[in-house]
Backbone as XML, in Angstrom:
<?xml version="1.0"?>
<chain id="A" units="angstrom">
  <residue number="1" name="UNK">
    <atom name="N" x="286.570" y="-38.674" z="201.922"/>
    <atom name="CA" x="288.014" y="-38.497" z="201.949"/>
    <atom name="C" x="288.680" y="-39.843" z="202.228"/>
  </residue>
  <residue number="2" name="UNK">
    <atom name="N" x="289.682" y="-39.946" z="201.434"/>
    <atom name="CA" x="290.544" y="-41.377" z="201.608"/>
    <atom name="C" x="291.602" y="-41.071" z="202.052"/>
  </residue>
  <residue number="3" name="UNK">
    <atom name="N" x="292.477" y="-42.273" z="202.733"/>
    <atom name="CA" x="293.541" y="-42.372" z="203.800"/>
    <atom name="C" x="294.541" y="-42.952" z="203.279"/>
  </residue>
  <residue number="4" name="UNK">
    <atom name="N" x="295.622" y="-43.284" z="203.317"/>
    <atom name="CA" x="296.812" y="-44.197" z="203.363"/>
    <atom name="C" x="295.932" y="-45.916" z="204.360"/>
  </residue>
  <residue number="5" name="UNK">
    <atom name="N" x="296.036" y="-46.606" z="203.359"/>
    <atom name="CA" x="295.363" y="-48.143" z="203.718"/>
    <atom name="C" x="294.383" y="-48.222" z="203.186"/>
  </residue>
  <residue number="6" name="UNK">
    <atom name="N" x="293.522" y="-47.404" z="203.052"/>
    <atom name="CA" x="292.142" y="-47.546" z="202.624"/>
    <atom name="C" x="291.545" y="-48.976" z="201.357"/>
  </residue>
  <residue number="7" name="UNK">
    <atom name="N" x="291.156" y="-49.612" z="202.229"/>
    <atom name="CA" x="290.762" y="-50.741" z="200.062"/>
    <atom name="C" x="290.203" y="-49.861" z="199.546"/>
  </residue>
  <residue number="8" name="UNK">
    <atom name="N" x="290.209" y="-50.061" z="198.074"/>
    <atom name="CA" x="289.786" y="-49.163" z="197.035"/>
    <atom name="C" x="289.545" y="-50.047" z="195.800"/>
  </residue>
  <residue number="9" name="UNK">
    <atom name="N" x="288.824" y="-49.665" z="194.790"/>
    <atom name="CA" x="288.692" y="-50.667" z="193.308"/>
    <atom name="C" x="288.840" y="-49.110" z="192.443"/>
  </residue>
  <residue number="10" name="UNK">
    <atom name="N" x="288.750" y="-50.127" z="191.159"/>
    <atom name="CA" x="288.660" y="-48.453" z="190.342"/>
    <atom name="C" x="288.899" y="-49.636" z="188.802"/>
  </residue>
  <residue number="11" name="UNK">
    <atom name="N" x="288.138" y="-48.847" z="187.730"/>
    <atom name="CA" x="288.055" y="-49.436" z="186.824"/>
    <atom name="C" x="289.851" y="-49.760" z="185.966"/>
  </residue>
  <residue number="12" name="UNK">
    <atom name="N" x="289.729" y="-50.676" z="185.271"/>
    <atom name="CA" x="291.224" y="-50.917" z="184.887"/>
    <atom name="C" x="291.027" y="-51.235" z="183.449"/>
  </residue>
  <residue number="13" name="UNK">
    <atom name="N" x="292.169" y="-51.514" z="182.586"/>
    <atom name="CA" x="291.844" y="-51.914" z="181.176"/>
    <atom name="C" x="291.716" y="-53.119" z="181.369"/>
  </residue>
  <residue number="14" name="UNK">
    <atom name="N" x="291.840" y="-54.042" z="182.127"/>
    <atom name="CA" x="291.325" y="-55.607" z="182.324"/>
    <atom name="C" x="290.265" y="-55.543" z="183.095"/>
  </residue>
  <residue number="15" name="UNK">
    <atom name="N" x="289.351" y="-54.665" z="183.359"/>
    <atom name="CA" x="288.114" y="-54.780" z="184.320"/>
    <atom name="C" x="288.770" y="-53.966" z="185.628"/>
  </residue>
  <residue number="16" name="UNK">
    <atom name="N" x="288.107" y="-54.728" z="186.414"/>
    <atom name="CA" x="288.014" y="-53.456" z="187.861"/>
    <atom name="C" x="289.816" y="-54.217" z="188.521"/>
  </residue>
  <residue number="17" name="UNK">
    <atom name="N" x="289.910" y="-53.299" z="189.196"/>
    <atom name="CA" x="291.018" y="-53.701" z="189.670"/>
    <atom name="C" x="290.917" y="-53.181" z="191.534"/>
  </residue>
  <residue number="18" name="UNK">
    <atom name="N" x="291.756" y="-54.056" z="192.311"/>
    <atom name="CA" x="291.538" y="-53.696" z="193.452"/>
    <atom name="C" x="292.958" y="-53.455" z="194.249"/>
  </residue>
  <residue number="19" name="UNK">
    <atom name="N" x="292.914" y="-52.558" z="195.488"/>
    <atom name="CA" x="294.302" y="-52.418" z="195.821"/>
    <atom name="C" x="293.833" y="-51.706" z="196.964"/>
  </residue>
  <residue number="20" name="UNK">
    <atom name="N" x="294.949" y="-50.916" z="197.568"/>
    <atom name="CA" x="294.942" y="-49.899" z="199.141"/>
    <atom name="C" x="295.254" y="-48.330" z="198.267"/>
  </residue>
  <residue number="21" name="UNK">
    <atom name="N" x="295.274" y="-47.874" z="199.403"/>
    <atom name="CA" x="295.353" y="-46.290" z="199.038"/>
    <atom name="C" x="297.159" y="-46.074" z="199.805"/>
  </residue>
  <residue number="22" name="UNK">
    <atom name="N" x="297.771" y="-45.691" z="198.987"/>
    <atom name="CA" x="299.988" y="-45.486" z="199.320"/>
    <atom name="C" x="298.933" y="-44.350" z="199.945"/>
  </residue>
  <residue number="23" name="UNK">
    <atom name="N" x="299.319" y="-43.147" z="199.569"/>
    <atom name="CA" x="299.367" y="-41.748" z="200.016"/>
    <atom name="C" x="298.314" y="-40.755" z="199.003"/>
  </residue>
  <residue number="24" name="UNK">
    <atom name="N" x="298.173" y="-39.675" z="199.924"/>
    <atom name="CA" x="297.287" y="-38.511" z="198.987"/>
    <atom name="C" x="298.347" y="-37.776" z="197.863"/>
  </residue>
  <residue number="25" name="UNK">
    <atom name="N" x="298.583" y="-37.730" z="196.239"/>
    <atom name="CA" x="299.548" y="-36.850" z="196.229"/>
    <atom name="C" x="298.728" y="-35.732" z="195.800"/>
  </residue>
  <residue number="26" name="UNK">
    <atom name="N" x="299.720" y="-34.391" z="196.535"/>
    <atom name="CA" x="299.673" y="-33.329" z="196.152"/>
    <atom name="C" x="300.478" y="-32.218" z="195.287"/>
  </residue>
  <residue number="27" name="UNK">
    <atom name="N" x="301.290" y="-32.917" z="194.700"/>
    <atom name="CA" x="301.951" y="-32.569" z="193.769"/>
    <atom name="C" x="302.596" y="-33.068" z="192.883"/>
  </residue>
  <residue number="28" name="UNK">
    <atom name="N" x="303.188" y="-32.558" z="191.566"/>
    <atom name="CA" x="303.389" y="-33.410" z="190.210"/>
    <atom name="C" x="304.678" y="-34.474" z="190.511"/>
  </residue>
  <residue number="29" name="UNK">
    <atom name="N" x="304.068" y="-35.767" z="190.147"/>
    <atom name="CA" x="305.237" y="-36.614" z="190.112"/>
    <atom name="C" x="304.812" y="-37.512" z="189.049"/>
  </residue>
  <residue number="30" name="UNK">
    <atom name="N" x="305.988" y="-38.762" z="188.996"/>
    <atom name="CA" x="306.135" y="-39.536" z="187.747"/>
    <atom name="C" x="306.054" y="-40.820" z="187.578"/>
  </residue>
  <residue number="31" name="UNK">
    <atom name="N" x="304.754" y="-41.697" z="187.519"/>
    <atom name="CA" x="305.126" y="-43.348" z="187.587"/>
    <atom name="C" x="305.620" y="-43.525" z="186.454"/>
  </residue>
  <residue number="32" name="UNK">
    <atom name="N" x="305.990" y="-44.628" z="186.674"/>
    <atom name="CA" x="306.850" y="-45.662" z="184.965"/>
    <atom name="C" x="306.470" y="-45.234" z="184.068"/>
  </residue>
  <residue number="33" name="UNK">
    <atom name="N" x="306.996" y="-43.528" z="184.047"/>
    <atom name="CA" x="307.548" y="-42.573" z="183.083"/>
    <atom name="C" x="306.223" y="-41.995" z="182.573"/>
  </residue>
  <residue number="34" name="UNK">
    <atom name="N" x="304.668" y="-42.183" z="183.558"/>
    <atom name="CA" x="303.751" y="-41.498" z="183.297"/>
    <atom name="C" x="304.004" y="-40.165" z="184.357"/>
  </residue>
  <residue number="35" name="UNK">
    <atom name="N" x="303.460" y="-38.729" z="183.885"/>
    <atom name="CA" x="303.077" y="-37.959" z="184.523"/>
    <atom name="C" x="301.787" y="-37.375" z="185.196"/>
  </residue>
  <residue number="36" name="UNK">
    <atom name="N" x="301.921" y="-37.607" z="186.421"/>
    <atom name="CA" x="300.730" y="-37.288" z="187.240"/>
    <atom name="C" x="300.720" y="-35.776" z="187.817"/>
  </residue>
  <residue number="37" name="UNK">
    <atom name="N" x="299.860" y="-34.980" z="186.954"/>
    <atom name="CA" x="299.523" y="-33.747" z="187.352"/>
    <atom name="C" x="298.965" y="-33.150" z="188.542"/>
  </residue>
  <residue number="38" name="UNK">
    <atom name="N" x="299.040" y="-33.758" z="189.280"/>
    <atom name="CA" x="298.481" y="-33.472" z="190.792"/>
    <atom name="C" x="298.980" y="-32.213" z="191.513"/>
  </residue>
  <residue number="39" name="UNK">
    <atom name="N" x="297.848" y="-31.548" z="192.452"/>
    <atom name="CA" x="298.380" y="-30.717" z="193.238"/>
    <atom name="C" x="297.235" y="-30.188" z="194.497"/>
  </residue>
  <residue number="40" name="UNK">
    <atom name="N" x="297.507" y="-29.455" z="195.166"/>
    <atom name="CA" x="296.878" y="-29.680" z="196.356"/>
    <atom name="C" x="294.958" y="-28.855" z="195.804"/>
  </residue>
  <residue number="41" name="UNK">
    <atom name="N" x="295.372" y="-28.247" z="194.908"/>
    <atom name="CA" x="293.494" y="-28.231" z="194.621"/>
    <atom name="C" x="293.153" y="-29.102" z="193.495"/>
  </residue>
  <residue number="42" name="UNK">
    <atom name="N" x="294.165" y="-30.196" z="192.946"/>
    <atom name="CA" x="293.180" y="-31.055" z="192.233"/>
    <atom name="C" x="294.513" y="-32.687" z="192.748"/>
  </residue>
  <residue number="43" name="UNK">
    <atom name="N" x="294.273" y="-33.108" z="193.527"/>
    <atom name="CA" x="295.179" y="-34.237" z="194.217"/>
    <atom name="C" x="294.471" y="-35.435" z="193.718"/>
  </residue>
  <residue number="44" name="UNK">
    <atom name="N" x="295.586" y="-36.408" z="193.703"/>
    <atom name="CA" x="295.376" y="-38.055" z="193.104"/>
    <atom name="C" x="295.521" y="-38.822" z="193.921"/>
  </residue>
  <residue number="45" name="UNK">
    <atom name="N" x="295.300" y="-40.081" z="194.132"/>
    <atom name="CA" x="295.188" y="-40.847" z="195.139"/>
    <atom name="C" x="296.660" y="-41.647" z="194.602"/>
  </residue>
  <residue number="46" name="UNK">
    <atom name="N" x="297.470" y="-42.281" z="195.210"/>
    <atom name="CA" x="298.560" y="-43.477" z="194.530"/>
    <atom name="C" x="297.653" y="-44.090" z="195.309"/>
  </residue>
  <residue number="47" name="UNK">
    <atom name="N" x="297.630" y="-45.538" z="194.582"/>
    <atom name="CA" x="297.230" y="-46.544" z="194.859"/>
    <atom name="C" x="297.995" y="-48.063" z="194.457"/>
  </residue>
  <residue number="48" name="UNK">
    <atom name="N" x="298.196" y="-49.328" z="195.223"/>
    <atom name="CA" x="298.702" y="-49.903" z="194.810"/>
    <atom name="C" x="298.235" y="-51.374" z="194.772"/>
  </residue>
  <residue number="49" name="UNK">
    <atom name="N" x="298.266" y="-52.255" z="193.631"/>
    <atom name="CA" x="297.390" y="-53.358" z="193.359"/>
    <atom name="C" x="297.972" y="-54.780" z="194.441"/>
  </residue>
  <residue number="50" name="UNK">
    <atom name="N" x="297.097" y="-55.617" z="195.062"/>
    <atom name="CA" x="297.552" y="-56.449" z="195.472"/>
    <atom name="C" x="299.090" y="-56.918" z="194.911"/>
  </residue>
  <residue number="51" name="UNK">
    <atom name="N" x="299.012" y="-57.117" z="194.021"/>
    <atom name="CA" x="300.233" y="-57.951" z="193.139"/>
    <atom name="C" x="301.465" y="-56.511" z="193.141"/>
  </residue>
  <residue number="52" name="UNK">
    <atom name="N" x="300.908" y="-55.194" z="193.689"/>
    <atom name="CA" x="302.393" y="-54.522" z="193.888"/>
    <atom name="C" x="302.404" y="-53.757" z="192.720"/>
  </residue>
  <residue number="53" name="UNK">
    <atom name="N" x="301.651" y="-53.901" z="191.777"/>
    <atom name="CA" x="301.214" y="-52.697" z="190.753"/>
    <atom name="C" x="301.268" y="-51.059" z="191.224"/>
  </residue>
  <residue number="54" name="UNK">
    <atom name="N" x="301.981" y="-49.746" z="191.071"/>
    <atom name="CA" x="301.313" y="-48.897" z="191.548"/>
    <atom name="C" x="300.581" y="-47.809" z="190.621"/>
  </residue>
  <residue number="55" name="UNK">
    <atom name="N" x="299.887" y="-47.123" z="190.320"/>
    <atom name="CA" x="298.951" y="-46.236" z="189.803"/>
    <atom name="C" x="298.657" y="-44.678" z="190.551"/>
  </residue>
  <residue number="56" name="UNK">
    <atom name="N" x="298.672" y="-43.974" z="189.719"/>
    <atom name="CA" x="297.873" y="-42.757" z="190.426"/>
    <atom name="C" x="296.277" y="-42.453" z="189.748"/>
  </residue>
  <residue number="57" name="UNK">
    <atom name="N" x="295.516" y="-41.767" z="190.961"/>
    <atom name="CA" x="293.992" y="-41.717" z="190.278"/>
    <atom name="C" x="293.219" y="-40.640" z="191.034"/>
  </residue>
  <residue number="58" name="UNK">
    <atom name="N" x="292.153" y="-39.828" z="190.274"/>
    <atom name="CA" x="291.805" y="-38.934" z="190.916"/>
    <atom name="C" x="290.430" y="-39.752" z="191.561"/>
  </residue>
  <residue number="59" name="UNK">
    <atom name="N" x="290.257" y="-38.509" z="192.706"/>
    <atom name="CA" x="289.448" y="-39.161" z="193.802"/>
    <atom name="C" x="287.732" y="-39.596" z="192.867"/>
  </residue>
  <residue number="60" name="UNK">
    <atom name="N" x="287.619" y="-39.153" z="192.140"/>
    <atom name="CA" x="286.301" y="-39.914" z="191.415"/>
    <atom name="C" x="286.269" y="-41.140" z="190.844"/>
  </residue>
  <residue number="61" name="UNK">
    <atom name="N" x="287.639" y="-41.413" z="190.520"/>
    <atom name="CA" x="288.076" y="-42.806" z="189.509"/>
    <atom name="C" x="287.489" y="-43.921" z="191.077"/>
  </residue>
  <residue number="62" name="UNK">
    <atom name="N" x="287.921" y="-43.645" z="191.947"/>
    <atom name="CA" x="288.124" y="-44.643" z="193.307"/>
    <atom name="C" x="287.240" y="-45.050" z="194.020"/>
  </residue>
  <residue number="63" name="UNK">
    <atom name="N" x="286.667" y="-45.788" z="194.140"/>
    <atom name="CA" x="285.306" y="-46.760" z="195.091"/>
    <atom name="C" x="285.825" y="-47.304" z="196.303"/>
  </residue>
  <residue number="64" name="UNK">
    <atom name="N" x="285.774" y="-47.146" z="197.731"/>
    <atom name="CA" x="286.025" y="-47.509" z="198.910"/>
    <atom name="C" x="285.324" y="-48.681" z="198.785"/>
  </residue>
  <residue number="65" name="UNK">
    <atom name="N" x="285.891" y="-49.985" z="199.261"/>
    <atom name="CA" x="285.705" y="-50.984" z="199.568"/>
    <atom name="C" x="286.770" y="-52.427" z="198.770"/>
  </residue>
</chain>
C-alpha cells in the first residue's frame, strides 16, 4: 500500500519516470482533459514528476523507490 510522499517510478513514453505519490484517488476525476476512472474498488495513485508533471496510475503501473 502507498501513501501521499511515497518515491515511486513507473514506466513512461520516454523511459521510466520518477516522482512522489499526491494522494490515493478514489474516484473519477480529470487530468489535462484525460479521464481517470478510479474508484474505491479499483483506485489510482496521482503521482507527480520531479519537474511538477502530474499523472494518474493504477497501483501495478508503480514501483516504490
Amino acid at each position: 500500500m502507498m501513501k501521499a510522499g511515497d518515491k515511486v517510478s513507473w514506466n513512461s513514453h520516454g523511459g521510466e519516470a520518477h516522482g512522489r505519490v499526491v494522494k490515493k484517488v478514489t474516484s473519477p476525476m480529470t487530468i489535462k482533459g484525460h479521464k481517470v476512472a478510479a474508484s474505491k474498488g479499483n483506485p489510482e495513485y496521482l503521482v507527480e514528476t520531479d519537474e511538477g508533471k502530474r499523472a494518474a496510475h493504477k497501483p501495478s503501473a508503480l514501483r516504490k523507490g
